[in-house]
N, C-alpha and C positions, 0 to 999 in steps of 0.2 A: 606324392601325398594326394587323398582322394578328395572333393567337394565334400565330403562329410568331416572329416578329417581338419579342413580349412575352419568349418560352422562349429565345429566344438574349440577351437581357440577362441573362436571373436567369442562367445556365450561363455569359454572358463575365465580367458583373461581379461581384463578389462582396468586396466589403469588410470582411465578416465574417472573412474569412480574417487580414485585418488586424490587427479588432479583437479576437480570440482569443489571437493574439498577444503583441499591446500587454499587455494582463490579464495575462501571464502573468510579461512581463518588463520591460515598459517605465520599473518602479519603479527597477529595477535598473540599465538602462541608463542612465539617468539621473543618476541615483549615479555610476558610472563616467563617464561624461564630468564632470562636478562636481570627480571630484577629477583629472581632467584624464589620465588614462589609461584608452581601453576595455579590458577586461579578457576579456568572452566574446562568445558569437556573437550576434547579434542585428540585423548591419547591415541585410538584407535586407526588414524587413519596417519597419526604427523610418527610415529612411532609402533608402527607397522609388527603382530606378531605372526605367528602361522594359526591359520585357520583349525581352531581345537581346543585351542586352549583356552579359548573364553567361549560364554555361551549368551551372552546376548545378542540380540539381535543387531546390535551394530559391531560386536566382537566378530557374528559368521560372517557381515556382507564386507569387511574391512579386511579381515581376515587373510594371510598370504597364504596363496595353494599349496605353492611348494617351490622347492629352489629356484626352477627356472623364472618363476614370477617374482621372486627375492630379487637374482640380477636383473630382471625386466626393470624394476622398481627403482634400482641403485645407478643404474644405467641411463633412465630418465633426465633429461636435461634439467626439468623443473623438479620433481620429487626425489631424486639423489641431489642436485645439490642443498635442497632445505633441508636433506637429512645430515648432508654432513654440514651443518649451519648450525643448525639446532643442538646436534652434537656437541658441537665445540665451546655451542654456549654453557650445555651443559658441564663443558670439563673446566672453563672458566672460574666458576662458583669455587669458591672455597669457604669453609667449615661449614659443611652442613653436606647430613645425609642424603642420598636418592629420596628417603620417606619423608624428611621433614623439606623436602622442593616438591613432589610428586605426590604425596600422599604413599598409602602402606600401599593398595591396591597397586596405582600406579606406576609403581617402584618395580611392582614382579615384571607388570607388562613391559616397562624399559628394559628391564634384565631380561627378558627374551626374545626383545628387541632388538638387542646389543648381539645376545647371543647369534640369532639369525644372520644376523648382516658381518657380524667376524666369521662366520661357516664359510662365508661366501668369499670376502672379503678379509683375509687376517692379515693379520700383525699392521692392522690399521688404524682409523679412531676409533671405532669400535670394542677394540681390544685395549684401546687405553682408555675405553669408559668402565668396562669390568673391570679393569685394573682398579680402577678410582672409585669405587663404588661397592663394589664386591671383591674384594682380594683378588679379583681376578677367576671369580668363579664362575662358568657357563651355567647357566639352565639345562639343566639335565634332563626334563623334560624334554624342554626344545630338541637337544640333541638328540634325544632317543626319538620322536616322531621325525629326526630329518633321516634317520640311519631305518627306523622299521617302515616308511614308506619309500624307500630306497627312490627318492629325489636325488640324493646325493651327485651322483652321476649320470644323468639321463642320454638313451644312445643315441648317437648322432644321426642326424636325415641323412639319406642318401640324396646324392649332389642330383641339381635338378637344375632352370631357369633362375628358381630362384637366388641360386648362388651369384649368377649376373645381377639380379636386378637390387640385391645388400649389397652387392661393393658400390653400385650405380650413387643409391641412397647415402650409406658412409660417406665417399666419397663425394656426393655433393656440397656438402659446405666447405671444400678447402678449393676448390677448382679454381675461385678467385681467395683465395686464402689458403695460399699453399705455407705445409706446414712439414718441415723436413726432417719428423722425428715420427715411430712409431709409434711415441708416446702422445698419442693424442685421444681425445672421445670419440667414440665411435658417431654417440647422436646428439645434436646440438638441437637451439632453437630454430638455426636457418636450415634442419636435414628435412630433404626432403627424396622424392625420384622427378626421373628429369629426362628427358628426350632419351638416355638409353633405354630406360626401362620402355618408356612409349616403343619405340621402335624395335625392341627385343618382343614385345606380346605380338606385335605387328608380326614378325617374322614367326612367331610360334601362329599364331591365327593364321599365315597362309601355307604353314607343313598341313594343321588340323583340317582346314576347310576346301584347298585347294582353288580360293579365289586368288586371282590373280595378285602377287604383292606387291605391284600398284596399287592395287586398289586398297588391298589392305594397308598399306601406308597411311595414305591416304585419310580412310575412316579413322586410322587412331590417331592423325595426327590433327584433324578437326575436332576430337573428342577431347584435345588436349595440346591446346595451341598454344599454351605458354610455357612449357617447358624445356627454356634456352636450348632453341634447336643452332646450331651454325648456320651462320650469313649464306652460304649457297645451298645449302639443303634446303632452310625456311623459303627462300624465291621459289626453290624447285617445288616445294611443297605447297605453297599458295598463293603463288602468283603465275606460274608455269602454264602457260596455254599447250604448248606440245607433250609435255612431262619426260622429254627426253633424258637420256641418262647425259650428264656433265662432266664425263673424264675425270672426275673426282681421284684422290687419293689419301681424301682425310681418314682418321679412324672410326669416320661414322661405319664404315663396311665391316671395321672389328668387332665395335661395339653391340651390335645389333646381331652376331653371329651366332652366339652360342645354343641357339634353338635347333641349329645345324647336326652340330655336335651330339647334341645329344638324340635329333631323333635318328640319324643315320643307321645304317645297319651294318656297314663297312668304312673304309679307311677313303675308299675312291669314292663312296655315295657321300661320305663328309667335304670331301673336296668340292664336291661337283653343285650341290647343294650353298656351299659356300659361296662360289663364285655364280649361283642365278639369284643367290640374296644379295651381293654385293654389286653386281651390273646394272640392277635396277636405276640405280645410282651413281655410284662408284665405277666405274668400267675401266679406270685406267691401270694397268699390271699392276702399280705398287698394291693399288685399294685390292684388288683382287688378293691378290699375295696375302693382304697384311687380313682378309679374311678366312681366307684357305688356311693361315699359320693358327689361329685360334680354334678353328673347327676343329683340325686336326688335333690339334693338344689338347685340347677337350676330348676327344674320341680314344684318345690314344689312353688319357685319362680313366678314361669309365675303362676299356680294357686290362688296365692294373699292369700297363706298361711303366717303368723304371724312370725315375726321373732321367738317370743317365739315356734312356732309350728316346724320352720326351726332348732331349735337351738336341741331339745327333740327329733324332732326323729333321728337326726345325731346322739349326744348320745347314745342313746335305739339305734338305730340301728349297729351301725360300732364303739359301745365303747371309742369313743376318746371324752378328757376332753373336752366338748365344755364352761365351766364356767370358762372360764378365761379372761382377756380383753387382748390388745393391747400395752396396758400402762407395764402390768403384764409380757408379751412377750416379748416385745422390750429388756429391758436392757441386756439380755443373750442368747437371740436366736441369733445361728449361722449359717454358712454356712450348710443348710440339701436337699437332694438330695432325700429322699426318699417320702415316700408317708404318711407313718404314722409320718413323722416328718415335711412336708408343708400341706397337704390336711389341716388339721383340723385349724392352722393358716390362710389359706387360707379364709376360710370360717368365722373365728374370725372376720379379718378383716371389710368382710361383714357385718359383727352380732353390730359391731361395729361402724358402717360408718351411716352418714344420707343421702348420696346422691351417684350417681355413682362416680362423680371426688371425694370426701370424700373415698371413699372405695379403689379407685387406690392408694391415696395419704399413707394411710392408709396401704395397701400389701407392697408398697417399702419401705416404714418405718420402715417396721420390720426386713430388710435385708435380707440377705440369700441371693439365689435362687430367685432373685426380679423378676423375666419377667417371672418367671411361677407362681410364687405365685400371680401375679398384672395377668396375664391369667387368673387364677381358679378364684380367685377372680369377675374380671371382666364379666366373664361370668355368674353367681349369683346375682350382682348388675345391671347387664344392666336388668337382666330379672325382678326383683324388682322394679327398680327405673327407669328402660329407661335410653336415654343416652343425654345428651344433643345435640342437632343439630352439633355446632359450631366445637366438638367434632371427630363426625362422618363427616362432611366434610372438616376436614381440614385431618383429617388423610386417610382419603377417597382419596385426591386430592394429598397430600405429600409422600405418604409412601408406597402404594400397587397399583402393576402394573395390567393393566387391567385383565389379564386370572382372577389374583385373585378373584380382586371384579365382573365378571361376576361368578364365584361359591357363591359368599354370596348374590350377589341380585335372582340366580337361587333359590339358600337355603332359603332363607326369602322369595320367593314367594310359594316354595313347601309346607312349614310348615305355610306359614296363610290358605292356602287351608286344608289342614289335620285337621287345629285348625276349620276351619269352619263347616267341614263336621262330623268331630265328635259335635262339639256342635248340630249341625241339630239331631245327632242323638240321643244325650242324652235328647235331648227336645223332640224327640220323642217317648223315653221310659217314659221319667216323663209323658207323657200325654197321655200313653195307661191305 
């Protein structure tokens, strides 16, 4: 995805406008619907419709784009759960219409409100506020602008960095709060990114610039010194007078790899790349290994090799059990910090997962070490499976400050140029 590309998410989506709101008044709204009459204005922002169908000037700036800003919304730590708060106070009320609690007006906008958020969301509260209110009838409207501007489905990003640095993110609030069920939220109020992402831009900043990645270490991890780095990395990183490498073997060598992967242009330039990102540090075989295994399955990845073909040569190659599942892992796997005890997990997950959020869902499941393991992971499924849009700009727009995402839109334009230019030229060996 290009630097221009990135600047029309932050300028379309903006959820802040929401949650400014909400702070301001959602106590209150709340309150009135409870005691079962709204009282003042507030529909627009606590009861969200799509952008069109009102025409005021707080109707356009409130206004939901389109689907993917619907789940951006629902998804919200703060503004999905007041929605479904509010909701249920809504369903609470008993005798009395949507119009004689809402007024006539405001009655439509909750019906295509309701409507919105069941499109996205069915057979939820949602659909038991239609029920309760409207026989259970959608806004038809509604429906017809989610179907004629064909938000419905939007196509998935092709797998990039950033597929690392969403599992980094997800993955950060369970790390110390590991939680051994798929069924979890993705983003909470403690989500944040955290020492993988730092150190995964590091590794894309020294494919892009070719400053040495010490150095680039280095600069981003002074740019971003609190980012629960681990106890002998953080010495290595700010206290280290020689900055030698430490025989390491943690999965900091994994985590920070997937920039490899993807820029590589072969199977041996992903190895090789892997293991001068991982010795800066890490230098001892396991960390080596447990970076070379991610680069590769990532590359092998973007090739549109076979899970079965991802699964054999991890095995064959770097010896770790890869036949085991998920289900198998879960009940006993513990906190592990090393490389030969998350990489191959890591990569299970994957082997395991039908779709990108499936495979996130999937890495923090299995506890541990969640935001690296939901990294390595994530880096292997975006390249696989793409990422969904909704996805990528919400955590685009929430979570990562510009410097960031001008390195992954720089990264993701370098690497389709390199992908181009080697195809051009493998098409031109096939056809001498």
């Amino acid at each position: 995805m290009n630097s221009a590309k990135y600047e029309e998410y932050i300028s379309k989506y903006n959820l802040r406008r929401f949650v400014d709101a909400h702070r301001q008044i959602y106590g209150s709204a709340l309150t009135e619907i409870r005691s079962g009459k709204k009282q003042s204005h507030w529909m627009w922002y606590i009861f969200p419709q799509l952008r069109g169908l009102g025409h005021s000037r707080n109707a356009e700036y409130y206004g939901i784009i389109d689907r993917d800003e619907a789940i951006m919304f629902l998804l919200h730590p703060l503004l999905g759960r007041n929605l479904y708060e509010i909701t249920m106070a809504m369903l609470t009320i008993d005798g009395k219409s949507a119009e004689e609690i809402l007024g006539g007006i405001d009655a439509l906008k909750f019906r295509s409100s309701m409507t919105l958020f069941d499109n996205i969301c069915p057979n939820d509260i949602f659909s038991d506020a239609l029920q309760k209110y409207y026989d259970g009838k959608s806004d038809e409207r509604t429906l017809e602008m989610l179907q004629t501007s064909k938000v419905k489905d939007e196509q998935l990003i092709s797998g990039g960095i950033i597929g690392a640095i969403i599992g980094d993110i997800v993955g950060s609030f369970y790390e110390f709060c590991n939680h051994k069920s798929t069924n979890i939220a993705l983003f909470t109020r403690g989500t944040q990114f955290t020492d993988d992402t730092v150190m995964t831009i590091a590794v894309a900043d020294w494919l892009l610039s070719g400053v040495p990645l010490r150095e680039a270490m280095l600069d981003w991890g002074k740019e971003y010194p609190n980012r629960e780095y681990g106890g002998m990395f953080y010495e290595w990183l700010f206290y280290s007078e020689t900055k030698e490498p430490y025989n390491s073997f943690g999965n900091g060598a994994g985590m920070r790899v997937s920039p490899c992967g993807y820029y590589a242009t072969s199977l041996d330039k992903a190895l090789e790349l892997a293991k001068q990102s991982a010795e800066v540090t890490h230098n001892h075989p396991e960390g080596i290994k447990g970076a070379q295994a991610i680069a590769s399955a990532i590359f092998l990845a973007r090739q549109h090799k076979s899970k079965d073909e991802i699964r054999d040569y991890i095995e064959q190659t770097f010896g770790y059990n890869m036949h085991r599942s998920c289900d198998e892992i879960r009940p006993t796997y513990q906190f592990d910090v090393t490389c030969q005890g998350s990489c191959p997990e890591a990569i299970i997950a994957f082997l395991d997962s039908h779709d990108y959020e499936s495979a996130i869902r999937l890495a923090v499941s299995l506890g541990g070490d969640s935001d690296t393991i939901a990294c390595m992971t994530g880096g292997i499924a975006a390249a696989y499976y793409g990422i969904p849009s909704w996805l990528v700009k919400y955590v685009t727009v929430e979570f990562l400050p510009q410097y960031i995402r001008d390195i992954i839109a720089k990264f993701d334009k370098v690497c389709a140029e390199r992908i181009a230019i080697q195809s051009k030229f493998d098409n031109k060996e096939t056809n001498r």
